[in-house]
C-alpha positions in Angstrom: 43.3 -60.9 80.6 40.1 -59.2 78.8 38.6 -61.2 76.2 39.3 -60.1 72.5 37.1 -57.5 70.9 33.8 -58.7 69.4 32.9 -57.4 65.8 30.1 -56.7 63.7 30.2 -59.3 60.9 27.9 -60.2 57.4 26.5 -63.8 58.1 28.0 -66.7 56.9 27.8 -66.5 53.2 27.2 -63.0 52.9 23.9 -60.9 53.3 20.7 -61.3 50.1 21.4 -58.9 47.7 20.1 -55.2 47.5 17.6 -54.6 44.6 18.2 -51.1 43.8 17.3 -51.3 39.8 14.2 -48.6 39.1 11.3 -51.1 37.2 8.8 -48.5 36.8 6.3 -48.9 33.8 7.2 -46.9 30.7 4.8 -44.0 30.0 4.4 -41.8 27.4 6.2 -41.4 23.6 10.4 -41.5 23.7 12.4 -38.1 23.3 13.7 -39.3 19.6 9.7 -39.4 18.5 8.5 -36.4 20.5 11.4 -34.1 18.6 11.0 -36.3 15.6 6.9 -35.5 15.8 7.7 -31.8 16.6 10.0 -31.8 13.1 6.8 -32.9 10.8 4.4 -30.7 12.3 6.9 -27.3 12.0 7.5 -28.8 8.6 3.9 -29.4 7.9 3.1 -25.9 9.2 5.9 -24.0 7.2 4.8 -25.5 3.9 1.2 -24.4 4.5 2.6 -20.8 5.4 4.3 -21.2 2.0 1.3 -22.6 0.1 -0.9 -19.2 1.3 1.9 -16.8 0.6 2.4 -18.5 -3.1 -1.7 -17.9 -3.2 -1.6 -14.2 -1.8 1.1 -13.2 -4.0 -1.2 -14.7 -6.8 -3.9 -13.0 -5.9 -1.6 -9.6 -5.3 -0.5 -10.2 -8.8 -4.1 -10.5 -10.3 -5.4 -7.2 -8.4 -2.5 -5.4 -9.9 -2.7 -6.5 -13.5 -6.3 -5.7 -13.2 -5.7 -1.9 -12.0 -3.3 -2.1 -15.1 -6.1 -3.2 -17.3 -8.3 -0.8 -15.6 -6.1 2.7 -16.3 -7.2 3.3 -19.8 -10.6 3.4 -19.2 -9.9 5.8 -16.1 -7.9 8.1 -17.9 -10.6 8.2 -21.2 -13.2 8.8 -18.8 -11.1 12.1 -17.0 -10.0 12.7 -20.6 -13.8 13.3 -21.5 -14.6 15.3 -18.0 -11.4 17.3 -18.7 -12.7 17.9 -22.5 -16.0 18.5 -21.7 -14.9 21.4 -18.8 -12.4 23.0 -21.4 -15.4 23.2 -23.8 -17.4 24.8 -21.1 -14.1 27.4 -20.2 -13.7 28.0 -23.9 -17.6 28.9 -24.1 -17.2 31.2 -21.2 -13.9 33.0 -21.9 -15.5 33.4 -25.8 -18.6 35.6 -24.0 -16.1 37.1 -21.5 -13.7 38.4 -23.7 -15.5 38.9 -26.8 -13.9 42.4 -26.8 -10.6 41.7 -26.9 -9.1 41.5 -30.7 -7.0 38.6 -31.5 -8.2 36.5 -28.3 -8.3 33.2 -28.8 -10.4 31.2 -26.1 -9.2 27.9 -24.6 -6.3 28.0 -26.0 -3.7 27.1 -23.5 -0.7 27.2 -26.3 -1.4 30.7 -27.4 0.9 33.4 -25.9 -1.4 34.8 -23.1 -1.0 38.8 -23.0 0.6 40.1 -19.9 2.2 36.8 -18.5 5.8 36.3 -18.5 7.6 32.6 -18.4 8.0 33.4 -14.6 4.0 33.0 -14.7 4.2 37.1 -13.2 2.0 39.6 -15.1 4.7 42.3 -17.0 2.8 45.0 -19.3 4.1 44.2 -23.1 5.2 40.6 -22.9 3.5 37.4 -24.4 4.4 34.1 -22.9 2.1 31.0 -23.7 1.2 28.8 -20.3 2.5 25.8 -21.4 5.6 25.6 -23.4 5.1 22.5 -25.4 3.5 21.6 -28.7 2.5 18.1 -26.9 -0.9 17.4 -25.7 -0.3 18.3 -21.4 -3.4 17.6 -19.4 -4.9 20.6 -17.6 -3.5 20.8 -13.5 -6.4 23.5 -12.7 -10.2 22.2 -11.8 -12.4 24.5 -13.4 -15.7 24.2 -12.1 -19.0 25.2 -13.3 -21.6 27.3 -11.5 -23.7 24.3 -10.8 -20.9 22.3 -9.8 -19.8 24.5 -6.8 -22.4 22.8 -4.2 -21.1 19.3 -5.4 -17.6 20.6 -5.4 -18.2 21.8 -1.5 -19.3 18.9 -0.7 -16.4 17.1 -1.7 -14.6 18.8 0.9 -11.0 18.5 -1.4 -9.6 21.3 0.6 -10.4 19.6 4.2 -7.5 20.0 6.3 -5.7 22.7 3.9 -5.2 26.6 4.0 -7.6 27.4 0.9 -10.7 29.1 1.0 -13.8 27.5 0.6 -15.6 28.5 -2.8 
């Protein structure tokens, strides 16, 4: 008869055991204090954006009170141009239409003869230019004869359809 089969067995008492545990050397910060770090320096970096956008506003506020501050004297100084070129027209229209009976010059509440409230010229009507017994600031530039090289070289109508003086 044929002898019995022959296995593969452990040795007595078993084989050592297998070390399979990973003992490698820690390196480098956890994952808790790397988000944890992240958190301080996005909070430390949102508070400075805060900080500079308090300051700008500050300083946004301060320009604008200052411009505010700054209007009177702008508009006394235009006042005074705007006076002082109204004197000039008045002097000019006096020698101008120094024929004319009942003419008064400067005037800009006076009926003007031959303008109608459409601002068309119709023989026999009287309209004044502005209808108001307030004070209403000029909208036309009057410029002197000496002005008109300075007023060229302003170049105010640069880009538009009107004529150069």
């Amino acid at each position: 008869m044929a002898a019995p089969p022959r296995q593969d067995l452990p040795p007595p008492g078993g084989f050592a055991p297998v070390r399979f545990a990973r003992n490698l050397p820690k390196k480098g910060p956890s994952g808790a204090f790397l988000f944890l770090a992240g958190g301080l320096v996005s909070g430390w970096g949102f508070m400075k954006i805060g900080e500079l956008n308090a300051e700008r506003r500050e300083l946004r506020r301060e320009k604008t009170w200052s411009r505010i501050h700054l209007v009177p004297i702008l508009q006394a100084e235009t006042d005074r141009d705007t006076v002082r070129r109204m004197d000039a027209l008045a002097s000019r229209e006096a020698e101008i239409m120094q024929q004319v009976d009942g003419f008064v010059p400067g005037s800009l509440t006076d009926p003007v003869p031959g303008l109608t409230k459409e601002g068309k010229f119709a023989e026999g009507s009287a309209e004044p230019v502005y209808h108001t017994k307030r004070y209403v600031s000029p909208s036309l530039v009057y410029v002197d004869d000496d002005d008109k090289e300075v007023f060229q070289r302003a170049k105010w109508n640069a880009g538009t359809k009107v004529a150069d003086i």
